[in-house]
N, C-alpha and C positions, 0 to 999 in steps of 0.2 A: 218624305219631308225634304224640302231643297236646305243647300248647306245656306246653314245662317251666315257666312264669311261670307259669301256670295253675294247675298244681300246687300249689305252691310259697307262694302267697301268702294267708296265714290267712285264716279268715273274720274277716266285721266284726266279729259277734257275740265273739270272741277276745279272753276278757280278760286280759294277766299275770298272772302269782300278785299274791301279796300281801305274801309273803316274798321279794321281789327286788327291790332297791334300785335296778339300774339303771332300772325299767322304772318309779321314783314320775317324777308329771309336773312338778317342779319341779327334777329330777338333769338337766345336760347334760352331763353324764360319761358316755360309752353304749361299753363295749366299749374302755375306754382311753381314748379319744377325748372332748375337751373341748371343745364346740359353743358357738359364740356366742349361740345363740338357740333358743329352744324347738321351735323349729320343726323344724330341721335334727336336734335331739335324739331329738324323735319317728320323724321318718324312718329314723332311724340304730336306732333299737328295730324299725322294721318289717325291715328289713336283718337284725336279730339276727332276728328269729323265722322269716323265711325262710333264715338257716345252719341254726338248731336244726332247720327242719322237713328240708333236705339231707342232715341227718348221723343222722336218725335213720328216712326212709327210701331213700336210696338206700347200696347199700354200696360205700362207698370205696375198698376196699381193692385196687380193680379197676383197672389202666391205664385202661381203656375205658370204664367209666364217670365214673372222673376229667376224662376228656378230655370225654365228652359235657355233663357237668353244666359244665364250664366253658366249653365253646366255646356251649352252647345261653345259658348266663348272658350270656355277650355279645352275642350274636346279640339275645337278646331284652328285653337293657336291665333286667335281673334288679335289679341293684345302682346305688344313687345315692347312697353317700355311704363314707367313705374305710374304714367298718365292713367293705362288700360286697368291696368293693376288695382288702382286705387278705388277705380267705378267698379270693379267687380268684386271689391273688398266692400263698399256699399251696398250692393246687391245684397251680398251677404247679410249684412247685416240688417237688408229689411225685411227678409228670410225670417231672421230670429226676431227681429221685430213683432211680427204678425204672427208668429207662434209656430213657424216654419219647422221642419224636422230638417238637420243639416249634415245625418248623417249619409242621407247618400247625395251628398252634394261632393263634388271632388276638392281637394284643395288647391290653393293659385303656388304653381310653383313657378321660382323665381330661378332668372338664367346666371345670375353673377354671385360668386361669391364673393360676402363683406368682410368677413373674417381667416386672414389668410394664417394657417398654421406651419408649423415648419417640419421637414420631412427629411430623410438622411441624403436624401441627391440636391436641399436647397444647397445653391450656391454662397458660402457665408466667408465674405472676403477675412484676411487676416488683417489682426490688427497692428497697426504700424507703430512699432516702441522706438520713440527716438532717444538717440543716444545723449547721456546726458554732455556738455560740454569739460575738457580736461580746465580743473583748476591748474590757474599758473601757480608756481613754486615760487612764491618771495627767495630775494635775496638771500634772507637771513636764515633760510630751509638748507639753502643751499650749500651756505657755510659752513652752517652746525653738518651737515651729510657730509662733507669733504673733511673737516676734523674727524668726527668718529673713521669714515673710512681707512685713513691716514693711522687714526690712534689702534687699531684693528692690523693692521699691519705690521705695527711696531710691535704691537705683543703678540704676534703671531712670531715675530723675529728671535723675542726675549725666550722664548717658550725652546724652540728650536735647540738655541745656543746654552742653555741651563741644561736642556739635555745632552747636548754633544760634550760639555762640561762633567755631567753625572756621568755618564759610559766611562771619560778618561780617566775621572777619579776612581771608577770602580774598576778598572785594569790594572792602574799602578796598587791599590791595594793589596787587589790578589797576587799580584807578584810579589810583594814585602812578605805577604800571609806564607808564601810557599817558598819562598830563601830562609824565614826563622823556621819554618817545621825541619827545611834538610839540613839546616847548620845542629837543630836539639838533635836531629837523628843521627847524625855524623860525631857530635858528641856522646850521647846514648852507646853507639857501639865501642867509640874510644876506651872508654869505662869497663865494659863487657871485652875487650880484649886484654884489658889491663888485669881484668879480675882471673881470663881464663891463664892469663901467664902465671901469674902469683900462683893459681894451684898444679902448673904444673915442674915450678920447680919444687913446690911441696913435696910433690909424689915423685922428684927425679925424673920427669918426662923430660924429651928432649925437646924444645920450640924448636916449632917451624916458621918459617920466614914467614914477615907479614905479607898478608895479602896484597895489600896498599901499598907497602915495599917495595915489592916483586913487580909490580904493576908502572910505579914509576921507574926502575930499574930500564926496564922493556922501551 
């Protein structure tokens, strides 16, 4: 069997009429269908002229020819764009029309994906957080800030000095505390020498010179 793509596909020399609007070269409307780009449009006219050339030589109205012109279309990459697509999606369905069996019929697969998902290498830019703008400080911020500073440093002053205050009161203290303890001590023994004399002229001892005497003596 000769390839059906063979068949099927006009000669170059193959011009459009002149009276069909789909086929001027600045329409990307082809067949319903509204193409981005010139390119895609053209293609979508070569797809038209190989339906026109299917439906006016083979006859349709056959299960089994339906079945052949659609399974050879795929087989053989007949159709590339959603024009082709569309007539071998009718096929189909005159297939199941007429009580067709569709399971060994292939399915029309399609070259573009519609639904794009995201994957760990998609490029996903960062998002830009603008900074919010600095509020200006009133006047009156400014003033109330420069008293507390100012009042902040005065009692950082008072604090200081109340302490250098407490230190000196607490030296001069301890020096009154420690001249009454040697003046009672210095008294205390007075006493205790006075007592030790009294018993020793009790007993007829002889005294011996004071210590403290002897000492300034010297």
């Amino acid at each position: 069997m000769t390839d059906l793509r063979d068949n099927i596909i006009p000669d170059k020399n193959t011009k459009p009429a002149k009276n069909d609007p789909v086929e001027t070269d600045d329409a990307l409307d082809v067949g319903g269908f509204l193409f981005k780009t010139k390119e895609d449009a053209d293609k979508a006219r070569v797809d038209a002229r190989k339906i026109e050339y299917l439906e006016s030589h083979v006859k349709l109205n056959s299960l089994a020819n339906i079945k052949t012109v659609y399974t050879k279309s795929i087989q053989n990459k007949v159709f590339g764009t959603p024009l082709g697509w569309s007539f071998l999606s009718f096929l189909r369905r005159q297939v199941m029309i007429q009580g067709g069996d569709l399971s060994d019929m292939p399915s029309i697969e399609l070259k573009h994906i519609y639904t794009h998902t995201t994957s760990p290498d998609d490029y996903v830019p960062k998002e830009i957080v603008k900074e919010k703008p600095e509020k200006k400080k009133s006047p009156k911020f400014l003033q109330y800030s420069l008293f507390l500073n100012i009042f902040l440093i005065i009692l950082v002053i008072a604090m200081f000095l109340i302490a250098a205050s407490n230190s000196s009161t607490t030296v001069l203290n301890y020096k009154e505390t420690i001249t009454d303890e040697y003046e009672a001590w210095e008294e205390e023994l007075a006493e205790r020498e006075k007592a030790v004399k009294e018993k020793e002229k009790e007993f007829g001892i002889e005294s011996k010179k004071d210590f403290r005497d002897s000492s300034e003596e010297e």
